[in-house]
PDB file of N, CA, C and O in Angstrom, chain B, residues numbered from 101:
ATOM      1  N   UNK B 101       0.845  -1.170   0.000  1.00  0.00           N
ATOM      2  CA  UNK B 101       0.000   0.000   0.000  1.00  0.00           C
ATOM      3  C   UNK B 101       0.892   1.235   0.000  1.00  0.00           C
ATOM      4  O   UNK B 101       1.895   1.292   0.711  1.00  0.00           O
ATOM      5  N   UNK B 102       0.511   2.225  -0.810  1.00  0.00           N
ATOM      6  CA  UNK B 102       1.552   3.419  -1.028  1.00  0.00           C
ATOM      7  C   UNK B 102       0.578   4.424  -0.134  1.00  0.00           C
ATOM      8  O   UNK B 102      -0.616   4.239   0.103  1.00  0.00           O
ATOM      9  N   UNK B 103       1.464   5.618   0.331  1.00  0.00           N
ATOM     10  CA  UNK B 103       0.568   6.385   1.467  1.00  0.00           C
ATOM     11  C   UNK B 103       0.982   6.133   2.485  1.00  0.00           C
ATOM     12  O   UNK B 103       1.755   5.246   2.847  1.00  0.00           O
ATOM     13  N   UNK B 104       0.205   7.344   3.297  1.00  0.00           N
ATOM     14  CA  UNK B 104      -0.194   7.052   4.319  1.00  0.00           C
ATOM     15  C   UNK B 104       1.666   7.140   5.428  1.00  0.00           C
ATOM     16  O   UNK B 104       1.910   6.387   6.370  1.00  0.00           O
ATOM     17  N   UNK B 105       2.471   8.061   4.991  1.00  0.00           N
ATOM     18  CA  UNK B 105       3.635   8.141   5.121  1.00  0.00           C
ATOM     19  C   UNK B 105       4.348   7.703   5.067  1.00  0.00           C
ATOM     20  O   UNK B 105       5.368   8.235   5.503  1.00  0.00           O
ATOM     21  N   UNK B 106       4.408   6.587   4.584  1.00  0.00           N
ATOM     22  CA  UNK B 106       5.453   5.532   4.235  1.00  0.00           C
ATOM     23  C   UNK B 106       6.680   5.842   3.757  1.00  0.00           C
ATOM     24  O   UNK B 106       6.461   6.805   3.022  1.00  0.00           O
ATOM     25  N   UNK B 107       7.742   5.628   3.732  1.00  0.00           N
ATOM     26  CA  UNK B 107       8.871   5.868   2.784  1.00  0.00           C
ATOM     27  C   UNK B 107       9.442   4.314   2.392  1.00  0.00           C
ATOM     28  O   UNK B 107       9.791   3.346   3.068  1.00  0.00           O
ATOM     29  N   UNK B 108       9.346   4.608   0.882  1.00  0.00           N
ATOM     30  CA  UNK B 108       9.903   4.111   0.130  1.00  0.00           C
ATOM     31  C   UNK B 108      11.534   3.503  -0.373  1.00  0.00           C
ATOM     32  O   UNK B 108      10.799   3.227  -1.321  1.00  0.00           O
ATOM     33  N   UNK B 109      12.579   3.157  -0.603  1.00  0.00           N
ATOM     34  CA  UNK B 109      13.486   2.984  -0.707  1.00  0.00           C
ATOM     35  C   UNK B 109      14.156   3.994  -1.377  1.00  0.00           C
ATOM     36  O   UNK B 109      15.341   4.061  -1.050  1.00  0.00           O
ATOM     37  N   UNK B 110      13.734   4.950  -2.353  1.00  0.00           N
ATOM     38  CA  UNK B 110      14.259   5.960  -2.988  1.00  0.00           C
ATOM     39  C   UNK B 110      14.771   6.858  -2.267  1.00  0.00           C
ATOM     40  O   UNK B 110      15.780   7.523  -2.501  1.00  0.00           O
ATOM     41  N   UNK B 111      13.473   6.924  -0.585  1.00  0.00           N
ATOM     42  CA  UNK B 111      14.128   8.103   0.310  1.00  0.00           C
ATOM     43  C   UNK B 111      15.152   8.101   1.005  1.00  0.00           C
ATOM     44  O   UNK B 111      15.649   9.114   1.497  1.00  0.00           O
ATOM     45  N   UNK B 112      15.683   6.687   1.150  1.00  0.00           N
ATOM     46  CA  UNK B 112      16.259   6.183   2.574  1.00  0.00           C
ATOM     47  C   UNK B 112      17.980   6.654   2.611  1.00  0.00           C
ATOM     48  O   UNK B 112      18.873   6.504   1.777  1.00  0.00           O
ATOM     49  N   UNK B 113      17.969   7.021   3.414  1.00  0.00           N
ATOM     50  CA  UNK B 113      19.296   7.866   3.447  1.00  0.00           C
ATOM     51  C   UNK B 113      20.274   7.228   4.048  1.00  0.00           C
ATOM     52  O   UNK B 113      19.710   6.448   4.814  1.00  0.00           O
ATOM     53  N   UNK B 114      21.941   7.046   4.195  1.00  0.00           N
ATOM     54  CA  UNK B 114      22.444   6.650   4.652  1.00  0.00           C
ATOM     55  C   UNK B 114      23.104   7.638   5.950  1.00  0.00           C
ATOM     56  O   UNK B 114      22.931   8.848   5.803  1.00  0.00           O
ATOM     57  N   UNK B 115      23.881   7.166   7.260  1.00  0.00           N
ATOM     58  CA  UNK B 115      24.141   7.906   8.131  1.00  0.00           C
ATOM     59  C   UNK B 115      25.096   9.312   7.317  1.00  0.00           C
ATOM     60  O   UNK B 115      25.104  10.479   7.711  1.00  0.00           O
ATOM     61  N   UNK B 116      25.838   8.748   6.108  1.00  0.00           N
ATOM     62  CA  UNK B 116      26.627   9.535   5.288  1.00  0.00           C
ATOM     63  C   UNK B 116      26.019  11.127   4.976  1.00  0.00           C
ATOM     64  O   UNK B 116      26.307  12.293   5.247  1.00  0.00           O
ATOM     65  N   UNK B 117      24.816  10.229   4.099  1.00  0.00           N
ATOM     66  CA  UNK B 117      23.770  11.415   3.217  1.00  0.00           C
ATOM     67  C   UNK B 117      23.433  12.494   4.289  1.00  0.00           C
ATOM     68  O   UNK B 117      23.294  13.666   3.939  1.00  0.00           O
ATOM     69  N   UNK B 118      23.263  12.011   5.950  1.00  0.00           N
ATOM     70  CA  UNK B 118      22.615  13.017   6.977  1.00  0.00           C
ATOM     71  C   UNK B 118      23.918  13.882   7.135  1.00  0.00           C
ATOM     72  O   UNK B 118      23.779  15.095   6.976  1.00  0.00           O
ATOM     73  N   UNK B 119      25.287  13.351   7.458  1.00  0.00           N
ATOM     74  CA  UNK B 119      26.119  13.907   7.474  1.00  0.00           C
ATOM     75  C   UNK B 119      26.359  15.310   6.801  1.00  0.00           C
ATOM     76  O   UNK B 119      26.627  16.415   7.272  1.00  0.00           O
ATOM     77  N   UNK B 120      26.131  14.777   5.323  1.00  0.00           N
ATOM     78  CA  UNK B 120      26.576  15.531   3.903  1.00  0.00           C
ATOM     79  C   UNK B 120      25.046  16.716   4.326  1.00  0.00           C
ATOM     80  O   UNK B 120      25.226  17.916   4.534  1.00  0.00           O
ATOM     81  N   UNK B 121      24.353  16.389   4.351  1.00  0.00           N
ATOM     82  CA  UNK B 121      23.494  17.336   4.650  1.00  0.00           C
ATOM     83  C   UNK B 121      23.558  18.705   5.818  1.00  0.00           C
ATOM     84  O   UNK B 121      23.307  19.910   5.828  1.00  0.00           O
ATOM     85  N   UNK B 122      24.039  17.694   6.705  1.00  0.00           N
ATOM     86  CA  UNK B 122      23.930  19.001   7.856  1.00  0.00           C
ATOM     87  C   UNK B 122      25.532  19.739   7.551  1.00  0.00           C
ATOM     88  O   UNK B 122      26.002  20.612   8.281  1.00  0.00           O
ATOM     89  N   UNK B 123      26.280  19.140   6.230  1.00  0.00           N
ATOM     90  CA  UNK B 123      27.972  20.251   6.493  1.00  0.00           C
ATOM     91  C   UNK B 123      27.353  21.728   6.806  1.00  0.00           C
ATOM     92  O   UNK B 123      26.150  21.960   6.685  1.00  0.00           O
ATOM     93  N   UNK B 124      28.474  22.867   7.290  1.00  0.00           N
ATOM     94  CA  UNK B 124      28.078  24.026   7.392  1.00  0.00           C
ATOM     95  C   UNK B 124      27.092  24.350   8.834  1.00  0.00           C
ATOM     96  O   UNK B 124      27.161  25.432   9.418  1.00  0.00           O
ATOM     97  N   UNK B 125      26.322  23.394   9.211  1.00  0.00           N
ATOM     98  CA  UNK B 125      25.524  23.532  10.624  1.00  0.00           C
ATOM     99  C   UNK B 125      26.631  23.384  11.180  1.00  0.00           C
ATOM    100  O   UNK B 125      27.716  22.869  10.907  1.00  0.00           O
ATOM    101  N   UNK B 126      25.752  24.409  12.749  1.00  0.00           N
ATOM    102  CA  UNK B 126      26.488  23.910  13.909  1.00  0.00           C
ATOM    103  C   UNK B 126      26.503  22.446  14.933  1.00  0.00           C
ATOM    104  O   UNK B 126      25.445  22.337  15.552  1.00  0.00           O
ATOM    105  N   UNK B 127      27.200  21.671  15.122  1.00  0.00           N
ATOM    106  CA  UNK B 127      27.508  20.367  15.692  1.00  0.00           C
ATOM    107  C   UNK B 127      27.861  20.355  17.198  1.00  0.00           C
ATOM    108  O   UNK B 127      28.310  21.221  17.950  1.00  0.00           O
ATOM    109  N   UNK B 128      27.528  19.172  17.354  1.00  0.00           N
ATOM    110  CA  UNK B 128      28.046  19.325  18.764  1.00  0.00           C
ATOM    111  C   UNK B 128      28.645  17.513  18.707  1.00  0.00           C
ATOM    112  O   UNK B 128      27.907  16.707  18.141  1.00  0.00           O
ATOM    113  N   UNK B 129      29.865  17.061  19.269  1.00  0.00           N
ATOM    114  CA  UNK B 129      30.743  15.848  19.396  1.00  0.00           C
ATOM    115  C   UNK B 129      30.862  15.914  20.872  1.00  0.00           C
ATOM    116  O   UNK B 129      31.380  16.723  21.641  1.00  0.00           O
ATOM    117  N   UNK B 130      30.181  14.743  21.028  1.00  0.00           N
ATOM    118  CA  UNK B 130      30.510  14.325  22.487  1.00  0.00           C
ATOM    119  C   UNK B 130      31.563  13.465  22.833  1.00  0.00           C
ATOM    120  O   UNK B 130      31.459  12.645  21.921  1.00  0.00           O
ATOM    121  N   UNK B 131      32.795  12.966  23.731  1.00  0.00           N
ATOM    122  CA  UNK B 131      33.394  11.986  23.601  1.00  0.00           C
ATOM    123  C   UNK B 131      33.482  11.165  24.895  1.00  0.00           C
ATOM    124  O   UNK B 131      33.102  11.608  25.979  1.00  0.00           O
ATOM    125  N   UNK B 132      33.872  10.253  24.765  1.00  0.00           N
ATOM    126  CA  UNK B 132      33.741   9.184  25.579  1.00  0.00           C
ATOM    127  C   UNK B 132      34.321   9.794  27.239  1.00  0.00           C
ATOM    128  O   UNK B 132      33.738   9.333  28.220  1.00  0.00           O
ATOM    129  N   UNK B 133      35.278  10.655  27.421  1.00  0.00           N
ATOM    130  CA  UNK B 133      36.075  11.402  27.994  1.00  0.00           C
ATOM    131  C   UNK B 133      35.268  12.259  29.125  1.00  0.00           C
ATOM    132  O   UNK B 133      35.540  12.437  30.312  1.00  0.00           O
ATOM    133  N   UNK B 134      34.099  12.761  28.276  1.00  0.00           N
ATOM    134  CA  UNK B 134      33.450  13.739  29.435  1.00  0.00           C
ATOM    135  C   UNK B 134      33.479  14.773  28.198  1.00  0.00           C
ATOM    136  O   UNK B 134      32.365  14.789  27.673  1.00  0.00           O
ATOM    137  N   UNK B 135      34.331  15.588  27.601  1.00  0.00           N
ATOM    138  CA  UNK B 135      34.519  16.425  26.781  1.00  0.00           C
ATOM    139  C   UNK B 135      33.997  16.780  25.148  1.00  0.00           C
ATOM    140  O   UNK B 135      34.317  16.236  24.091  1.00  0.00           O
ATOM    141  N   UNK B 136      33.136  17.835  25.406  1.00  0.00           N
ATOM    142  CA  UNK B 136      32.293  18.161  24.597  1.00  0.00           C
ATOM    143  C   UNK B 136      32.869  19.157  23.314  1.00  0.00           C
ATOM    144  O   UNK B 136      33.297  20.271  23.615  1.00  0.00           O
ATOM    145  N   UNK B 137      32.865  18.761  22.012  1.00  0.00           N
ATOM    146  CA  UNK B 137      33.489  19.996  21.233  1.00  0.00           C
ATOM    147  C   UNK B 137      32.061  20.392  20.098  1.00  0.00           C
ATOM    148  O   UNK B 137      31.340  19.619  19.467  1.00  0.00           O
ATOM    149  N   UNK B 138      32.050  21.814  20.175  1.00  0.00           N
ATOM    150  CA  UNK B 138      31.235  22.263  19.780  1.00  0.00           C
ATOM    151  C   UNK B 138      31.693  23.327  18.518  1.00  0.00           C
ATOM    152  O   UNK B 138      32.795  23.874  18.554  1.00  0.00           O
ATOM    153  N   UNK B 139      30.597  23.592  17.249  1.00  0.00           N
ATOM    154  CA  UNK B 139      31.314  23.919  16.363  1.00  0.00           C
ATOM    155  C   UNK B 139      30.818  23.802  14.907  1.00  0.00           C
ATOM    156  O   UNK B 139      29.879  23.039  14.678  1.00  0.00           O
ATOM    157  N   UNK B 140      31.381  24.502  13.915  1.00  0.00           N
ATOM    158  CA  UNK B 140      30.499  24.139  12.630  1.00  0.00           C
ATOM    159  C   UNK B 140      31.412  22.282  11.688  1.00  0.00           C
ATOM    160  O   UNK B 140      32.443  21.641  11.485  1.00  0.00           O
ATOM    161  N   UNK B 141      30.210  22.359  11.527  1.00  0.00           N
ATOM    162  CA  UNK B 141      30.978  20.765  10.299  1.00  0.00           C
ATOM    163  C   UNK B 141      31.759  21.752   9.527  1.00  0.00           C
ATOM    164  O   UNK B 141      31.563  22.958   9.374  1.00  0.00           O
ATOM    165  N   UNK B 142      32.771  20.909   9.033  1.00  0.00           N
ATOM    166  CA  UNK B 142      33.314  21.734   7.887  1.00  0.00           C
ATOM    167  C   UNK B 142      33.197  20.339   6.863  1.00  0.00           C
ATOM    168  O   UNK B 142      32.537  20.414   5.826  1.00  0.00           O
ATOM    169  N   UNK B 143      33.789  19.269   7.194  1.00  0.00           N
ATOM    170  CA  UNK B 143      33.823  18.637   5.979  1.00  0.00           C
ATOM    171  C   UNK B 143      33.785  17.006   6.520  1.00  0.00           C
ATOM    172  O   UNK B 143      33.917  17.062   7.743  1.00  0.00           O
ATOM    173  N   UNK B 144      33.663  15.651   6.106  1.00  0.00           N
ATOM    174  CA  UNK B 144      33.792  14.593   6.634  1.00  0.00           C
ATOM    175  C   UNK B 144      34.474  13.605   5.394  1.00  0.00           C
ATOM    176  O   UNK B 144      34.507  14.082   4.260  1.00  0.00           O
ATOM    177  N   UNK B 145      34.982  12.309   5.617  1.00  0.00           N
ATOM    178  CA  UNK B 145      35.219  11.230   4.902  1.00  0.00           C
ATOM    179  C   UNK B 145      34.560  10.120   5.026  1.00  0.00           C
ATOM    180  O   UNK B 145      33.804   9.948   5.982  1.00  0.00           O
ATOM    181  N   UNK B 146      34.781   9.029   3.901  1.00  0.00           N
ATOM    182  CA  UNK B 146      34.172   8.008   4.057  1.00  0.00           C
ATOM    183  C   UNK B 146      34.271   7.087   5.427  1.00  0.00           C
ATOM    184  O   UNK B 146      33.350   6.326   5.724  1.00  0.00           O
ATOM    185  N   UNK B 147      35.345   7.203   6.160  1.00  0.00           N
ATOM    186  CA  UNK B 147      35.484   6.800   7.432  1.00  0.00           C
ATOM    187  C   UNK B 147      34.724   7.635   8.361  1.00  0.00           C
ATOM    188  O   UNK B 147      34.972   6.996   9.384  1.00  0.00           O
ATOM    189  N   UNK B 148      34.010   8.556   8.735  1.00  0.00           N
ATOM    190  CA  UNK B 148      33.347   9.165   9.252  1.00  0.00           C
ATOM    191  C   UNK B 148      34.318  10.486  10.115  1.00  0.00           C
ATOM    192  O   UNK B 148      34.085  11.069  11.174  1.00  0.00           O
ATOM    193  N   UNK B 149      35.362  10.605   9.215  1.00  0.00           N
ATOM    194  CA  UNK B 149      35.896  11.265  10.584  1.00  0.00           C
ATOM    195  C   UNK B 149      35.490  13.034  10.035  1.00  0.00           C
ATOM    196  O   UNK B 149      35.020  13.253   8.919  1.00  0.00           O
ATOM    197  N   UNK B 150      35.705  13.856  10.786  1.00  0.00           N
ATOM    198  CA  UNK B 150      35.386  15.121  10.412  1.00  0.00           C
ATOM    199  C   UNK B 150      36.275  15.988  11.061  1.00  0.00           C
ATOM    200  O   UNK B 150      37.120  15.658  11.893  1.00  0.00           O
ATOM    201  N   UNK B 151      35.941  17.610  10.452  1.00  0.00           N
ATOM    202  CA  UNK B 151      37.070  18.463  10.754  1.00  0.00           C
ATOM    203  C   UNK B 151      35.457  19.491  10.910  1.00  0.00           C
ATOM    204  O   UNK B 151      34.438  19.371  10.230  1.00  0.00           O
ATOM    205  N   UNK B 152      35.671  20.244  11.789  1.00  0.00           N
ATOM    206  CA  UNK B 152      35.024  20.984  12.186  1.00  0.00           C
ATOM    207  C   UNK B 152      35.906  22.683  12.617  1.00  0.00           C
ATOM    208  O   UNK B 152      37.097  22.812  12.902  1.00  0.00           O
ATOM    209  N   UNK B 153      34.952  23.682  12.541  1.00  0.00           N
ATOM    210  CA  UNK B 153      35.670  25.148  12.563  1.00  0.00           C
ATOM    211  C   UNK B 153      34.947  26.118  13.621  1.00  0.00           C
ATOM    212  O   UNK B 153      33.887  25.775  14.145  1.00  0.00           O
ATOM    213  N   UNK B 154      35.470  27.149  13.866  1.00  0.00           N
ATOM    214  CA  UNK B 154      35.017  27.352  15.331  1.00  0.00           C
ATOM    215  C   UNK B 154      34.917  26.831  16.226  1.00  0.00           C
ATOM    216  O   UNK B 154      33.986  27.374  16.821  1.00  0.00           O
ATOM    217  N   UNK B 155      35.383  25.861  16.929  1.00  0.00           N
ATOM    218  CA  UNK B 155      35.274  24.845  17.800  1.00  0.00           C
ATOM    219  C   UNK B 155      35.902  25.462  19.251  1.00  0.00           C
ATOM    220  O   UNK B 155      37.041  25.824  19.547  1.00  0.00           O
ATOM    221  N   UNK B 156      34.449  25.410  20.130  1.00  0.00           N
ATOM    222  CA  UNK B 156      34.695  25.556  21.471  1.00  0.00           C
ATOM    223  C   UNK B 156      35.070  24.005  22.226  1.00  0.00           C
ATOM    224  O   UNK B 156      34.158  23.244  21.903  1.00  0.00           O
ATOM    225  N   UNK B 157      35.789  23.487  22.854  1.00  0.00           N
ATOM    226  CA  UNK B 157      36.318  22.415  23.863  1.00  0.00           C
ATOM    227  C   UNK B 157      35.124  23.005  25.466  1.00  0.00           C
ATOM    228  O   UNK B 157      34.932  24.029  26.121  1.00  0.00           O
ATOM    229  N   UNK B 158      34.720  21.846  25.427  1.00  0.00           N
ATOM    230  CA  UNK B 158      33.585  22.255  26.881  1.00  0.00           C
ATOM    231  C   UNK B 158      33.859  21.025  27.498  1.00  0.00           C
ATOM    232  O   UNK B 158      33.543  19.960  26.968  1.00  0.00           O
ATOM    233  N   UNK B 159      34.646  21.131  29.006  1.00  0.00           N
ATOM    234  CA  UNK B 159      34.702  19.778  29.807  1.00  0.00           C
ATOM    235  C   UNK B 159      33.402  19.529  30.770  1.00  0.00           C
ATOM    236  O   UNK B 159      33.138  20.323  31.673  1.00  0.00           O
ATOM    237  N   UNK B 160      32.802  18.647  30.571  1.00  0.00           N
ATOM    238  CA  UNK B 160      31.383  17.845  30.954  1.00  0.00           C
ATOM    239  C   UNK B 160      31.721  18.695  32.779  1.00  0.00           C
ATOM    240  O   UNK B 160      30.899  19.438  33.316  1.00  0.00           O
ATOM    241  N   UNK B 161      33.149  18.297  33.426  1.00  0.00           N
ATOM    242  CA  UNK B 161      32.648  18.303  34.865  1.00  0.00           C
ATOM    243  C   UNK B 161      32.570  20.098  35.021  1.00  0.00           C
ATOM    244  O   UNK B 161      32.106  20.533  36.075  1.00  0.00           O
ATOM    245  N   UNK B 162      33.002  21.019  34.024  1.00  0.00           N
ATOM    246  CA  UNK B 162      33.120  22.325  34.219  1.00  0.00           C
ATOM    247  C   UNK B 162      31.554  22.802  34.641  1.00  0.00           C
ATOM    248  O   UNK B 162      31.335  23.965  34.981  1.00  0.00           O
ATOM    249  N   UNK B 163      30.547  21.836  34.586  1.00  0.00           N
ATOM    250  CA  UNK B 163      29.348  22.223  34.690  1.00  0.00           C
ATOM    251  C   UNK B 163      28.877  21.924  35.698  1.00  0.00           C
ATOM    252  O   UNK B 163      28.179  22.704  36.346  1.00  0.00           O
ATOM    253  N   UNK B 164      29.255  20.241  36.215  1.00  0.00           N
ATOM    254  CA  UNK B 164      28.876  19.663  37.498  1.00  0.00           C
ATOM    255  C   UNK B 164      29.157  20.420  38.618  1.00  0.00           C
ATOM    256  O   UNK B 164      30.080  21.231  38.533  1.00  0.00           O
ATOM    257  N   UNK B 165      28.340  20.280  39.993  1.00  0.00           N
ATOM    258  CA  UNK B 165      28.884  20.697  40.781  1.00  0.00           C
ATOM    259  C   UNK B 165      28.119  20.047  42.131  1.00  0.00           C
ATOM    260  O   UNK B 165      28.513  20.334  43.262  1.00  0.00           O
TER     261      UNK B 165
END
């Protein structure tokens, strides 16, 4: 049955395509560490790694208290 919101296979995006989409937004990378880097995408590879610009460094416990 078509409808009814379905998506189709034509739409289906890979984690890549979301990537490629949001370049230029602002991001936020969390890491395993506690430490948060915040910042615009600038660009990514097929390995997922990325380079990002403006980037503030925010340590998770700078908030705790």
């Amino acid at each position: 049955m078509i409808g009814g919101g379905e998506k189709g296979p034509a739409t289906m995006k890979t984690p890549g395509d979301f990537l490629k989409s949001i370049r230029g937004r602002p991001i936020v990378v969390k890491l395993n560490s506690g430490v948060d880097y915040r910042g615009i995408l600038a660009c990514l590879d097929g390995y997922m790694n990325i380079a990002m610009e403006q980037t503030k460094k925010i340590h998770q416990w700078a908030f705790e208290k």
